[in-house]
Backbone as a ProteinNet text record, in pm:
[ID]
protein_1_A
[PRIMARY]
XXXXXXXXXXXXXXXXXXXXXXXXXXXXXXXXXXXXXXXXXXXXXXXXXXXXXXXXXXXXXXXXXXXXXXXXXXXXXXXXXXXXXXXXXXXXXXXXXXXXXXXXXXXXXXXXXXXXXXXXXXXXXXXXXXXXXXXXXXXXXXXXXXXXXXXXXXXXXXXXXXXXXXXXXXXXXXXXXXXXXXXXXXXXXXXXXXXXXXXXXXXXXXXXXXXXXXXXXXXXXXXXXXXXXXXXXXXXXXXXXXXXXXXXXXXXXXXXXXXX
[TERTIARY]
-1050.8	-1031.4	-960.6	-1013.7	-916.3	-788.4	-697	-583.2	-551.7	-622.5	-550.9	-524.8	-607.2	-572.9	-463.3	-473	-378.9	-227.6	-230.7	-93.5	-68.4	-138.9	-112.5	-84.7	-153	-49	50.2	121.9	206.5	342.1	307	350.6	465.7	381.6	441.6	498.2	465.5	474.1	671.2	716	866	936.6	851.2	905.1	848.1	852.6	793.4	827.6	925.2	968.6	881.8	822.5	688.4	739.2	841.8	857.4	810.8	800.1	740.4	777.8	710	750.7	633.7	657.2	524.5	457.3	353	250.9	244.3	247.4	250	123.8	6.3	-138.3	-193.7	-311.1	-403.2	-557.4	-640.7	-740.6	-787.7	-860.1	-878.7	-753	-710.9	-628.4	-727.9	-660.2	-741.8	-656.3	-704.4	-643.5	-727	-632.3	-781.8	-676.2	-685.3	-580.7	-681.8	-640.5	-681.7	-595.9	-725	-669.6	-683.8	-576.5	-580.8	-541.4	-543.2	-563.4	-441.4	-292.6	-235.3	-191.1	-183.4	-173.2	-225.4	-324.4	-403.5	-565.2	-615.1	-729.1	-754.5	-866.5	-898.2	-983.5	-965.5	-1077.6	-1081.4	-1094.9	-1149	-1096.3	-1171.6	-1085.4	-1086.8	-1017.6	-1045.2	-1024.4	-1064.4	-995.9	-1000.1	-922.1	-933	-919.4	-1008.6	-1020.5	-1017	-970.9	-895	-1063.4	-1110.8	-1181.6	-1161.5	-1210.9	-1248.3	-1383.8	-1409.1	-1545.5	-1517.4	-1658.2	-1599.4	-1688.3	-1659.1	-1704.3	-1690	-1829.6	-1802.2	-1727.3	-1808.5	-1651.3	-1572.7	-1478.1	-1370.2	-1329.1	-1216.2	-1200.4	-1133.4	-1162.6	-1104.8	-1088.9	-997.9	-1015.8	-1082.6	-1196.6	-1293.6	-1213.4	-1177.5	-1116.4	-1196.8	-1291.2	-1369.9	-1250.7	-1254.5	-1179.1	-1359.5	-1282.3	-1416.5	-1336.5	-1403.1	-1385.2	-1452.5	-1430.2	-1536.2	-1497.7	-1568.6	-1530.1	-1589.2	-1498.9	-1538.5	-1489.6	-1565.7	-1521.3	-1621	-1535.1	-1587.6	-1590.4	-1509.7	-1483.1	-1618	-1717.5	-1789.9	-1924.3	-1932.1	-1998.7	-2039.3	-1923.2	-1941.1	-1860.5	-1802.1	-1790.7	-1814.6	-1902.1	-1936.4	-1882.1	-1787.2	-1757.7	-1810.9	-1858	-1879	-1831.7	-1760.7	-1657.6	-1666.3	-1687	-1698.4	-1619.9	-1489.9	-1408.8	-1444.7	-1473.7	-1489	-1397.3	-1248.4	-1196.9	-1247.5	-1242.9	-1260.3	-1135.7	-1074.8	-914.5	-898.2	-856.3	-778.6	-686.6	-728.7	-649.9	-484.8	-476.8	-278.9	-200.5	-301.5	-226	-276.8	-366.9	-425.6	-408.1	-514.7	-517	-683.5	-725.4	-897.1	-1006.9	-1085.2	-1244.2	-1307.2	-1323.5	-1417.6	-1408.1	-1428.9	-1377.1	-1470.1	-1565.2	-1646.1	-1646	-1705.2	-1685.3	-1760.4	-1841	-1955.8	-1905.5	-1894	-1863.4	-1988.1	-1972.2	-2044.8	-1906	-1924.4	-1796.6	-1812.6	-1926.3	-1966.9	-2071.8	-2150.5	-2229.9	-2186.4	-2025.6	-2002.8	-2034.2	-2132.7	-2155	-2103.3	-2032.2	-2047.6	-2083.3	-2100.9	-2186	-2082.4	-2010.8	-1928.7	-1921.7	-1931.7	-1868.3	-1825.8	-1667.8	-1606.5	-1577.4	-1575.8	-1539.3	-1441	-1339.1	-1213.7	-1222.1	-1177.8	-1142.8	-987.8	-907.7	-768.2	-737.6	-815.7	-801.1	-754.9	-854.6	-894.7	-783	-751.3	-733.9	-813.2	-915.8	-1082.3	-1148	-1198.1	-1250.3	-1398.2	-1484.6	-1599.7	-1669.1	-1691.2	-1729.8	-1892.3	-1942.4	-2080.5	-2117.5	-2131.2	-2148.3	-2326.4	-2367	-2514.7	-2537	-2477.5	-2535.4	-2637.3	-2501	-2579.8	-2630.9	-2627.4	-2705.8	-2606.3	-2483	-2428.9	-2293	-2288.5	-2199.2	-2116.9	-1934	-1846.8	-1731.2	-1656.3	-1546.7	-1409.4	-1347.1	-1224.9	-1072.6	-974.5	-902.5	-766.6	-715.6	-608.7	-526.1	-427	-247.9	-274	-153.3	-182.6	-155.5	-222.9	-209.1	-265.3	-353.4	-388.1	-460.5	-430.7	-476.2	-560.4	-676.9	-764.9	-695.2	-756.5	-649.3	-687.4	-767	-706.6	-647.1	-717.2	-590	-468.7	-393.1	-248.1	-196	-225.5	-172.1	-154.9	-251.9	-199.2	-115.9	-153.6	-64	96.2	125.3	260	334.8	229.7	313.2	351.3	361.7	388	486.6	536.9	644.3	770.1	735.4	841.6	914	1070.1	1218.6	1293.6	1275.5	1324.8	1522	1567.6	1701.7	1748.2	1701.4	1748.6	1743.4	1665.7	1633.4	1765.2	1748.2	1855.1	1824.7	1833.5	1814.5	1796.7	1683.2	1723.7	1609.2	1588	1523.4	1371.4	1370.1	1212.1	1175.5	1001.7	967.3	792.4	764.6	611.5	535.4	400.7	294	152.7	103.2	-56.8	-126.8	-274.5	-392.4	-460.7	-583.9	-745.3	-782.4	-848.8	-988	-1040.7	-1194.7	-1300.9	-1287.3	-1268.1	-1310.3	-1107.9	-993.6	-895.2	-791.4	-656	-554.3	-442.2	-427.2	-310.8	-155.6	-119.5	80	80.7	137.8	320.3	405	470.3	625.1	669.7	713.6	772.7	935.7	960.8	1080.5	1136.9	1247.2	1271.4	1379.7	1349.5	1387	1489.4	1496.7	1587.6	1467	1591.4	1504	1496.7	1371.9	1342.2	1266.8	1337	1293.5	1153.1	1033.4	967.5	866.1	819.4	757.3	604.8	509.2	384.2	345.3	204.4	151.9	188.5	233.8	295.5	428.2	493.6	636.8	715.1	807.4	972.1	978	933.7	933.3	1005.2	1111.9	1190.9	1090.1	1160.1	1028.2	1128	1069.6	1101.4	1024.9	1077	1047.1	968.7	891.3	914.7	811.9	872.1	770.1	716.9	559.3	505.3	425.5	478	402.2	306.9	198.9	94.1	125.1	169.8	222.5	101.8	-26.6	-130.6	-279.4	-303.7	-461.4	-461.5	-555.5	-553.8	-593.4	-596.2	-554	-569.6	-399.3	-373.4	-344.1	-340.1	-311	-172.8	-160.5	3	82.3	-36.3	49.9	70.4	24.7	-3.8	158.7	267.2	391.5	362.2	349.3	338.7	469.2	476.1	564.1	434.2	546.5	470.2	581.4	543.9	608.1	546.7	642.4	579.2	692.8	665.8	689.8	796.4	911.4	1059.5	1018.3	900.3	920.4	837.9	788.8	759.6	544.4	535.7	371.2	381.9	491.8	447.6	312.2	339.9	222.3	235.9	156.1	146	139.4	232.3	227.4	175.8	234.1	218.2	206.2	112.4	90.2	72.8	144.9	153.6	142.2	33.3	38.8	38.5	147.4	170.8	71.1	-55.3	-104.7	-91.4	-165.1	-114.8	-145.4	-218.8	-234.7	-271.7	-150.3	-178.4	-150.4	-166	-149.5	-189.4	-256.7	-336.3	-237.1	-243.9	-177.7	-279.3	-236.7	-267.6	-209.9	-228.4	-157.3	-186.2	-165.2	-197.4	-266.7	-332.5	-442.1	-435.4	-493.1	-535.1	-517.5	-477.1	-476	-479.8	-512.1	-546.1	-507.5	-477.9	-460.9	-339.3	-222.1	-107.4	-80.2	-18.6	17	179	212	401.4	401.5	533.5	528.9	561.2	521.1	502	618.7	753.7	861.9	862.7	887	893.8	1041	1062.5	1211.8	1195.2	1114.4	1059	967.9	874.3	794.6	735.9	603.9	615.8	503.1
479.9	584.2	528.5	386.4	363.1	296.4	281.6	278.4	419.8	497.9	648	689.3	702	755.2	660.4	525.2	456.2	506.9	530.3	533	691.5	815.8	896.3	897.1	797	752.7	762.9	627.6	588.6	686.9	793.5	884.7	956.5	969.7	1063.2	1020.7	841	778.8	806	907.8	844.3	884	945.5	1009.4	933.4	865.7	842.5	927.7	1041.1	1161	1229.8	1309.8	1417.2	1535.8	1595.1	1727.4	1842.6	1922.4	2004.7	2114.1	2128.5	2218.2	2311.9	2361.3	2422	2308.6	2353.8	2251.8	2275.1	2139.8	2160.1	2163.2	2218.6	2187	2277.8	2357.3	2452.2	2419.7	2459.6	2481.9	2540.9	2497	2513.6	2485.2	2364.5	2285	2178.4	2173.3	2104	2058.3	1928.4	1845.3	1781.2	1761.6	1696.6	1596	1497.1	1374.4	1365.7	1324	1240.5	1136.1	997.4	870.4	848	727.9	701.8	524.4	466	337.8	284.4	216	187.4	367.8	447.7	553.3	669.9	615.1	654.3	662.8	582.7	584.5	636.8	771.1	830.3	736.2	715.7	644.8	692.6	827.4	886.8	1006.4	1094.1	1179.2	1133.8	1213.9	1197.5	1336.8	1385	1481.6	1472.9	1598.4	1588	1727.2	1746.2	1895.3	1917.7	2023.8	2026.1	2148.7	2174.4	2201.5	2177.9	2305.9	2315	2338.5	2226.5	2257.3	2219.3	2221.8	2165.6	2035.3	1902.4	1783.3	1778.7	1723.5	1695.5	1860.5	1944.8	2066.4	2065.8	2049.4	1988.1	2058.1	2138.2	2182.3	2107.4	2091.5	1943	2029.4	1956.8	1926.3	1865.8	1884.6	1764.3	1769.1	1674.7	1617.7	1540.6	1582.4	1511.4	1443.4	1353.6	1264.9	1175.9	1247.6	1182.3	1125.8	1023	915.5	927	919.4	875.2	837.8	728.4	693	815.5	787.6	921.9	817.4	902.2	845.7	716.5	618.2	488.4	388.1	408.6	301.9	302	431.5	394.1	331	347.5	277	129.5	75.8	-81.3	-119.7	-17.8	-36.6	124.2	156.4	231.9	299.8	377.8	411.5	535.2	537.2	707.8	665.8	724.1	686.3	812.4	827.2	959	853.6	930	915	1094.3	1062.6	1208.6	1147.1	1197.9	1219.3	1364.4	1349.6	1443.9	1424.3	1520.6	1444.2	1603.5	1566.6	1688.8	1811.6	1920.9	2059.2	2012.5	1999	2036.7	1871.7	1806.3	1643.5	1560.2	1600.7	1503	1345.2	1329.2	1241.5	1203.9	1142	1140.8	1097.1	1152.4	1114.7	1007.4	1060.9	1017.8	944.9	872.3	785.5	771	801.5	765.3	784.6	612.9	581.9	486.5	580.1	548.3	527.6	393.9	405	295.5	301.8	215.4	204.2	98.5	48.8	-56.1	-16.1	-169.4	-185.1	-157.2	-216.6	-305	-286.4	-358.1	-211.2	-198.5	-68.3	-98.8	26.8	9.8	175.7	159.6	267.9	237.1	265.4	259.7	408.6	354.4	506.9	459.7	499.4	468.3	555.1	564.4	630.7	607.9	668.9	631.4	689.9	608.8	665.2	593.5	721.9	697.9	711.5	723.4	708	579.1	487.3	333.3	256.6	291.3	240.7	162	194.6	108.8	195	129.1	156.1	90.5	181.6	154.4	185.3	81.2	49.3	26.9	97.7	111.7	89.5	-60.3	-47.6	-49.1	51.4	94.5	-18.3	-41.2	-135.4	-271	-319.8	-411.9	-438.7	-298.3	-210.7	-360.9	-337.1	-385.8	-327.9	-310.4	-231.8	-339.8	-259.1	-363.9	-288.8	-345.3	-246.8	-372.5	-277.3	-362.3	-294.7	-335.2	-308.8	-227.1	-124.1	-75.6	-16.8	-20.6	45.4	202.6	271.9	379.2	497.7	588.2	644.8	645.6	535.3	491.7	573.3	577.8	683.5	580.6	710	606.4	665.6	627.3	622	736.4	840.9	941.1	1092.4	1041.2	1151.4	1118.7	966	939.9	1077.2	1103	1163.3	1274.3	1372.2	1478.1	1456.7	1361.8	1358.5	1315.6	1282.9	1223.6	1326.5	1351.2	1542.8	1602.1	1637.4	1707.2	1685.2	1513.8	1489.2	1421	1502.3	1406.5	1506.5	1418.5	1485.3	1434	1526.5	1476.4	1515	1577.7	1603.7	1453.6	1359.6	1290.8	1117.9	1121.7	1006	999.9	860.5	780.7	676.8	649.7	536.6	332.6	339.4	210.9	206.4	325.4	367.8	321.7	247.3	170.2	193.9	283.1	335	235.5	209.3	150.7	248.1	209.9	274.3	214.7	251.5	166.2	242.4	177.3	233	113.3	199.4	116.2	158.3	30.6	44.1	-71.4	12.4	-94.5	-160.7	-255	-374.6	-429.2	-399.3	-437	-337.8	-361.9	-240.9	-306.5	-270.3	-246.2	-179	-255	-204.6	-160.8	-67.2	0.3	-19.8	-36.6	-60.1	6.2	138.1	268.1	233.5	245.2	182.1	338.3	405.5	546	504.2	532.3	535.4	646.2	746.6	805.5	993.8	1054.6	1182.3	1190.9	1219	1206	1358.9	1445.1	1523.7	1458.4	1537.3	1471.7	1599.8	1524.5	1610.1	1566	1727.7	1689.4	1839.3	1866.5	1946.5	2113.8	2117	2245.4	2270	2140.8	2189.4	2044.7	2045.3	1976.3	2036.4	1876.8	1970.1	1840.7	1884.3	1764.5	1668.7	1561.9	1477.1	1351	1317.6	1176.2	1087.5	961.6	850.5	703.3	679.2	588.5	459.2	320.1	186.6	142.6	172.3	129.9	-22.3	-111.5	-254.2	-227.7	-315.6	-336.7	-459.4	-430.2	-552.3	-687.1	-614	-693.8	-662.3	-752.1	-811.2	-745.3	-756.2	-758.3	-649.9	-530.1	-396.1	-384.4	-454.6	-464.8	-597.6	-593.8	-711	-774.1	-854.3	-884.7	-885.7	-888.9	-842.4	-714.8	-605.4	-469.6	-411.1	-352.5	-282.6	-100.8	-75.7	27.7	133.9	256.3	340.6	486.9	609.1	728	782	917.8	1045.8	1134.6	1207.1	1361.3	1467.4	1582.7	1723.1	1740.4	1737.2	1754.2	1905.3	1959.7	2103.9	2085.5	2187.1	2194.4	2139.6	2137.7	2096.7	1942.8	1877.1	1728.2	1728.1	1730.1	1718.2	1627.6	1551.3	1371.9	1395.3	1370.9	1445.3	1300.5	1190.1	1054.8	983	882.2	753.9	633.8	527.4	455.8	307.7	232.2	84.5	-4	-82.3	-168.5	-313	-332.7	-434.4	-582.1	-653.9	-809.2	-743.4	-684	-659.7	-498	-387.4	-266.3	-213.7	-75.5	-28.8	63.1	88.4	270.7	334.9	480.9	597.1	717.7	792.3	908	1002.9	1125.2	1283.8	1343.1	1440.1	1583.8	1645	1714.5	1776.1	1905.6	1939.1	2067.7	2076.4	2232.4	2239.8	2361.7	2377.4	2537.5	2591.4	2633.9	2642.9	2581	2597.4	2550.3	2646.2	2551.9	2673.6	2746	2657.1	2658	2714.7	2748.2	2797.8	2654.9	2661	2529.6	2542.5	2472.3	2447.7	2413.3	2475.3	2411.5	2461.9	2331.9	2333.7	2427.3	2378.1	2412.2	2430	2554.5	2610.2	2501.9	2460	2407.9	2534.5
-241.6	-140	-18	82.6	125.3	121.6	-0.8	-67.3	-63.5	-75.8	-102.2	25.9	148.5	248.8	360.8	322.3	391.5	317.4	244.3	189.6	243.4	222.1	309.9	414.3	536.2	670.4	659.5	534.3	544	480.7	431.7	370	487.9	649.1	710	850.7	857.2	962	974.2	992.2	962.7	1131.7	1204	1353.5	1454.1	1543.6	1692.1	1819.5	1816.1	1903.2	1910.7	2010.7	2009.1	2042.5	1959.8	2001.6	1926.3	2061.4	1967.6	1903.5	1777.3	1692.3	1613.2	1523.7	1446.1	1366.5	1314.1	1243.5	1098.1	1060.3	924.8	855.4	910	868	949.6	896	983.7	927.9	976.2	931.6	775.2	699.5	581.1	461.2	507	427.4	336.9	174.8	100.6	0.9	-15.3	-126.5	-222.4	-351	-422.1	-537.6	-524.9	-572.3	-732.1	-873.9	-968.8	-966.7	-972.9	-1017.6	-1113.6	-1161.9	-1332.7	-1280	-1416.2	-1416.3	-1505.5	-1469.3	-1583.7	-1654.1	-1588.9	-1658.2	-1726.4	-1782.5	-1905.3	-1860.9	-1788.8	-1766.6	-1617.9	-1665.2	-1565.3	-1472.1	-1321.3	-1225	-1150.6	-1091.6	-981.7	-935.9	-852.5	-734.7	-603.9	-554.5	-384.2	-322.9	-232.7	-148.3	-52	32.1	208.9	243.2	350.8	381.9	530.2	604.2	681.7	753.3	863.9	906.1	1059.8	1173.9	1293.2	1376.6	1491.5	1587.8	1663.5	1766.2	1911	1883.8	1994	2005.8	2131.9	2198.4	2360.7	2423.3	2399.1	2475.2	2477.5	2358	2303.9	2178.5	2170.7	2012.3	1941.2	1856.7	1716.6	1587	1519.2	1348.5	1362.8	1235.2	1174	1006.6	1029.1	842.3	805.8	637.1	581.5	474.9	416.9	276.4	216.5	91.6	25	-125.5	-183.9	-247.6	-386.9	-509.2	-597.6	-731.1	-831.8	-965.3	-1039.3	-1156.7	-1242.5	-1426.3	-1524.4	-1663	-1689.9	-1762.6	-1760.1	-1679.3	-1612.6	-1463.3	-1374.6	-1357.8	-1267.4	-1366.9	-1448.8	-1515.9	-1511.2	-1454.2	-1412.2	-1254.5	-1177.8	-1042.7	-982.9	-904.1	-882.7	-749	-709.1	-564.4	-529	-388.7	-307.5	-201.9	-183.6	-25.8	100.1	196.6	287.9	394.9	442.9	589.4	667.2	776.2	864.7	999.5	1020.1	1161.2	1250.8	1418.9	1474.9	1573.7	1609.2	1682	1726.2	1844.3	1983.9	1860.1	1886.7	1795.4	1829.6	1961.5	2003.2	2006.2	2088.1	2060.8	1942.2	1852.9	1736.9	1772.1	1866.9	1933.1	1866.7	1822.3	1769.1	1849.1	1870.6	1973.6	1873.2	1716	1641.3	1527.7	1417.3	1319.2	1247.6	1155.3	1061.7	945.5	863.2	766.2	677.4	562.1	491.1	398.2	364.9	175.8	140.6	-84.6	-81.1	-245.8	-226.7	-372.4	-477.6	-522.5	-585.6	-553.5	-461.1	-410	-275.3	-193.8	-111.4	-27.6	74.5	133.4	290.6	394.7	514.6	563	725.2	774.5	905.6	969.3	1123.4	1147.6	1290.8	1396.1	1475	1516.8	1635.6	1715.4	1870	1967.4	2041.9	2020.2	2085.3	2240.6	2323.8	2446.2	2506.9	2497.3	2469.9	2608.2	2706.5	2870.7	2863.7	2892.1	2876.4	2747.2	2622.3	2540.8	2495.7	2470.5	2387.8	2322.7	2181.1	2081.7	2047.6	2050.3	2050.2	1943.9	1891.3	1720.7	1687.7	1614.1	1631.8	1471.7	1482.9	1271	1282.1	1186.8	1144.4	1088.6	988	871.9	956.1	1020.7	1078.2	1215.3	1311	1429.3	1563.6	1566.9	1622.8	1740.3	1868.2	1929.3	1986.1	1930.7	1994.9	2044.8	2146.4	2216.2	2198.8	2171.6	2138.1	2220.7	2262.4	2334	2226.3	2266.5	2118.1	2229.1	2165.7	2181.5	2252.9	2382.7	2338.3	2287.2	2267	2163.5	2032.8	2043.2	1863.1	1793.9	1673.9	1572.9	1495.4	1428.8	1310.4	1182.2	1108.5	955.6	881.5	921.9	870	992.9	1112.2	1228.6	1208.7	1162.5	1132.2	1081.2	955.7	884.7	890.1	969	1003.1	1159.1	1237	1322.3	1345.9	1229.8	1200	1111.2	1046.2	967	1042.1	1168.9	1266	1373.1	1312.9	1376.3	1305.3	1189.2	1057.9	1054.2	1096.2	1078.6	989.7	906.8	757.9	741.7	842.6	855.9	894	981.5	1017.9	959.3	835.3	770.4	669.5	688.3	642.6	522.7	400.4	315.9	396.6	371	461.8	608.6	659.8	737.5	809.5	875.9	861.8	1011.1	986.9	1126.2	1151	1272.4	1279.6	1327.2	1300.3	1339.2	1395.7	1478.7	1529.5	1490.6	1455	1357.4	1417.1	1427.1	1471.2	1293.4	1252.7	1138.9	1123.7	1115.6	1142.5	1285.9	1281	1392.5	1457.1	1406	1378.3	1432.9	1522	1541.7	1381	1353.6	1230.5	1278.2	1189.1	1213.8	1083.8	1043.3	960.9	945.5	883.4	842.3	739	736.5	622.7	626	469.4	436	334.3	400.8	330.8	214	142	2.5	-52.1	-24.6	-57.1	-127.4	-168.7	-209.7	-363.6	-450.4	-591.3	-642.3	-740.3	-796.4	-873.8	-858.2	-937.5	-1020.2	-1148.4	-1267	-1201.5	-1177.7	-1124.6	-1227.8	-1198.3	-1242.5	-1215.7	-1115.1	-1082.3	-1102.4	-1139.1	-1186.3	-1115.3	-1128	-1040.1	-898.8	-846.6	-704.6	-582.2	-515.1	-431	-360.3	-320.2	-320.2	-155.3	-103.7	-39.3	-64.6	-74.6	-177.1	-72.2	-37.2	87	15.7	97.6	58.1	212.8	172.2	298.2	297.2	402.2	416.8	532.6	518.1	600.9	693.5	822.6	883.4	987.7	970.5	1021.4	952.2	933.8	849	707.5	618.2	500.6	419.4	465.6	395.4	244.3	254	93.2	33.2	-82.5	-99.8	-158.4	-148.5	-133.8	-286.1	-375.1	-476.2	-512.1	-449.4	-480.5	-396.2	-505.2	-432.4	-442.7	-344.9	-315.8	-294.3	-373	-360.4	-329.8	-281.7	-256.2	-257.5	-269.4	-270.2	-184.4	-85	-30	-31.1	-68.8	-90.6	31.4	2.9	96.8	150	249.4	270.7	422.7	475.8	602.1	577	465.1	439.5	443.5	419	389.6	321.4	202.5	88	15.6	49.2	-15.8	-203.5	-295.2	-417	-497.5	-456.6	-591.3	-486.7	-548.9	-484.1	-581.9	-602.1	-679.7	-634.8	-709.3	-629.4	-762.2	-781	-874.8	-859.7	-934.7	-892.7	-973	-974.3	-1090.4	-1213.7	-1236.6	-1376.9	-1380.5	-1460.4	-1470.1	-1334.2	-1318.7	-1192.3	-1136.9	-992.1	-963.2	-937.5	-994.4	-962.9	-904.4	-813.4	-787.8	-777.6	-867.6	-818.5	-778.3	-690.3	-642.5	-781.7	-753.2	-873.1	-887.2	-732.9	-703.2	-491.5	-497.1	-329.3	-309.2	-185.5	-123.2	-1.2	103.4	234.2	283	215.4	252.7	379.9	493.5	613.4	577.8	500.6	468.8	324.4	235.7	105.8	55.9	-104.3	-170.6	-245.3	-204.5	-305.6	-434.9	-596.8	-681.4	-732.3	-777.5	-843.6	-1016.8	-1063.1	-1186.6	-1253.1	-1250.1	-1268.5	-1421.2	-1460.1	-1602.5	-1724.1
[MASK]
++++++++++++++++++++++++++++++++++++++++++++++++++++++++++++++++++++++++++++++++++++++++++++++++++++++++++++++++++++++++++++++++++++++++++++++++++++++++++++++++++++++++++++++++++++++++++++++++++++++++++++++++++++++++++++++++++++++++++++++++++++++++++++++++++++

């Protein structure tokens, strides 16, 4: 799960201009990814759901992404993954960051509180009943407000092959860099049909994320939804894939080239 939602960041990181325009995301937006293993072998879903409340007297998205093995895979590694962002309705700027997984048996419990006045992040891990404040960039996004906050500023008229944009991200205990490398535009065969696609390779430019043998490609939906469609990570041996599955609450119409 977090391979799946980092690469969604990295899906939409392609603008640093803040103008404004309409939104490519509303309330009661939903996604629901299947993973496979090498192809063939089913290992999981994921989804992400798009939801509104107030926090602090404050109206927010609350975006849940949830994580899990499915088939034979969990049989001998077991994942339940829960990410919950809470982030400003008009600047998607995030108050809140929490993130419960357990993957194996490697389990964590964090809550962070961003205060984007200050630029400090206040990290509150349960597990081991410990409070720490750490100093971040500003502006910084947690890793899943990125993604809707960068959908909203991706100008896809103006990308070029070759094209490489950065990004700052707080997770966990750590600020993180981006580096999106645009690839060019790819018709691609998904479950709903042939549908135009931009092609991008995203690197992790600080601490250990991913791992260095894992090449990462993605795909998102050339239309006004930026809909993260494929995610593909080539690892040493075999490779994870994820597709779009299933979705609901598109704010934009869903382009298909070819109905199947």
């Amino acid at each position: 799960m977090k391979r799946i939602l980092l690469i969604c960041v990295a899906i939409v990181s392609m603008q640093t201009a803040f103008a404004q325009k309409e939104s490519a995301f509303d309330t009661g937006e939903w996604f629901k990814f299947k993973m496979s293993y090498s192809n063939w072998l089913k290992a999981g879903n994921a989804t992400l759901t798009v939801k509104e409340t107030q926090l602090d007297n404050k109206d927010v998205f609350h975006v849940v992404g949830k994580g899990w093995t499915t088939g034979m895979i969990k049989w001998f590694f077991k994942v339940k993954d829960r990410y919950e962002s809470y982030f400003d309705k008009k600047t998607i700027m995030p108050y809140k960051f929490i993130r419960n997984i357990d993957e194996g048996g490697h389990t964590k419990d964090i809550e962070i509180d961003f205060d984007q006045k200050n630029n400090k992040a206040h990290v509150n891990n349960k597990k081991h009943n410990t409070l720490k404040v750490f100093d971040t960039p500003p502006n910084i996004q947690d890793m899943v407000s990125t993604f809707y906050y960068l959908r909203n500023n991706l100008e896809t008229k103006t990308l070029k092959v070759g094209d490489e944009v950065r990004v700052d991200m707080f997770f966990d205990e750590e600020n993180y860099g981006f580096k999106l490398k645009y690839l060019g535009e790819e018709i691609i065969d998904t479950d709903f049909g042939e549908i135009e696609s931009l092609k991008f390779r995203p690197y992790v430019m600080a601490g250990r994320v991913f791992k260095e043998e894992e090449s990462l490609t993605l795909w998102v939906s050339k239309d006004k939804n930026k809909v993260p469609l494929r995610i593909k990570a080539d690892l040493a041996v075999g490779s994870l894939r994820a597709d779009l599955e299933a979705f609901k609450g598109l704010k934009h119409p869903f382009k298909i080239v070819v109905n199947n």
